[in-house]
N, C-alpha and C positions, 0 to 999 in steps of 0.2 A: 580498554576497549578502543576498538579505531572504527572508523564510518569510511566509506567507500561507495561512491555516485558510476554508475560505469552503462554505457551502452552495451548492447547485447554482443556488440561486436568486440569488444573491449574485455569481457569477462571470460576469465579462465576455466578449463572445461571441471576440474576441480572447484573453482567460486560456483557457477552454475547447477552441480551436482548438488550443495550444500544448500543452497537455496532453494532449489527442489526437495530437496529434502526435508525442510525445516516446511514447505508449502502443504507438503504431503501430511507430514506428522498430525500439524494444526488442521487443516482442511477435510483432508480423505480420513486422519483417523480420530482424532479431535471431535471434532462437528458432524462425522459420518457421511459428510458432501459427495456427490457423485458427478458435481459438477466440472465438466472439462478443464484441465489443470494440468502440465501446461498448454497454450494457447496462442493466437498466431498476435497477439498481441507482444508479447515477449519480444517479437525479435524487431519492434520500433518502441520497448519503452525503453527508460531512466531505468537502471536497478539499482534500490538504495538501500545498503545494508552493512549492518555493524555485526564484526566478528568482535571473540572473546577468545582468544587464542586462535587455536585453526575453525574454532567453532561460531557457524554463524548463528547469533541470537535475537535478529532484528531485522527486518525486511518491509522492503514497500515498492511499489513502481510505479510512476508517472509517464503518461504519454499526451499526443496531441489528438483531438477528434476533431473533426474540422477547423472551426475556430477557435475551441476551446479546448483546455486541458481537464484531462482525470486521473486521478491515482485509484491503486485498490492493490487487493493482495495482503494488506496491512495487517501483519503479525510480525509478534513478538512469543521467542519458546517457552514452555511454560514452566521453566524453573525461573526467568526472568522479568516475570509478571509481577507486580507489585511493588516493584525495585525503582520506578521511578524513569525508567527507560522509554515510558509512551512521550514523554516532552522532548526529550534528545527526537526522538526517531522523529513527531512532528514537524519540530524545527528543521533537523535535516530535511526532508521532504519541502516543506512550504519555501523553505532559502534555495532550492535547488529549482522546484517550480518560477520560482522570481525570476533565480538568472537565466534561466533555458527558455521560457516561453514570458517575459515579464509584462505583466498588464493585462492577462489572457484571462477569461473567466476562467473558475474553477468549477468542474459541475464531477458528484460522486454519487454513487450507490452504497448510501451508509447500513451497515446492519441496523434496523430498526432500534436494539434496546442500546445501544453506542450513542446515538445522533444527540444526544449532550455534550458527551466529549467533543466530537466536531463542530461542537456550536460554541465551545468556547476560544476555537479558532478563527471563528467571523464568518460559519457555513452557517444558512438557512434551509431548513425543509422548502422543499415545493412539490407539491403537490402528493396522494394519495400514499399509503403501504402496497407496497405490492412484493411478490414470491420470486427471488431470487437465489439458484444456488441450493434449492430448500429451505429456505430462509426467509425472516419477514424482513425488507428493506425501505429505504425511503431515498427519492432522490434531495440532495444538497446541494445547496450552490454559493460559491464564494463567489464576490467581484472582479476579484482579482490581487495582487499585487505588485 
């Protein structure tokens, strides 16, 4: 498996299709979401994602919001779930976060029943649940690193 970090200007119209696709799969048919996907956010994030041959099995994107940074999008396909792949895809993410925005807060819209796993990255809830996406969510916040 190989990892690959790429601006939106940077990725090939083949990589972009593939991550679309794998967005879609999880997202639109997965979770049944109806939520706008893609988005104008796309074309100032980070695209972070590991292929498995031509196929990609792992995806996230990080961008900047004012002073702060957020990721989200954060799947992995689902023959690759349970494999051990959510640590790789984290570390890539939080080590790419460091070098491109380093010392920035981290603020996220975690799926409500996940915000464990991000809490054992050094995220805290703040404040209420609230409907994202169709979804229940919670905001997170790193310090930074």
């Amino acid at each position: 498996m190989q990892w690959f970090n790429k601006t939106f200007d940077e990725l090939t119209g083949v990589e972009l299709f593939k991550i679309y696709q794998l967005r879609a799969l999880v997202f639109n048919g997965e979770q049944e979401s109806s939520y706008p996907d893609p988005d104008e956010n796309d074309l100032v994030a980070h695209h972070l994602f590991c292929c498995d041959g031509p196929q990609v099995v792992a995806y996230a994107r990080y961008f900047e919001v004012g002073k702060q940074v957020t990721f989200g999008r954060v799947v992995i396909r689902k023959n690759y779930r349970g494999t051990g792949l959510s640590k790789p895809l984290m570390d890539q993410l939080l080590s790419g976060i460091q070098r491109d925005f380093p010392g920035r807060e981290i603020v996220i819209h975690a799926q409500y029943y996940i915000r464990g796993y991000y809490a054992q990255y050094g995220f805290h809830p703040t404040g209420d649940p609230f409907i994202e996406a169709e979804r229940k969510h919670i905001t997170m916040t790193h310090p930074g690193l």
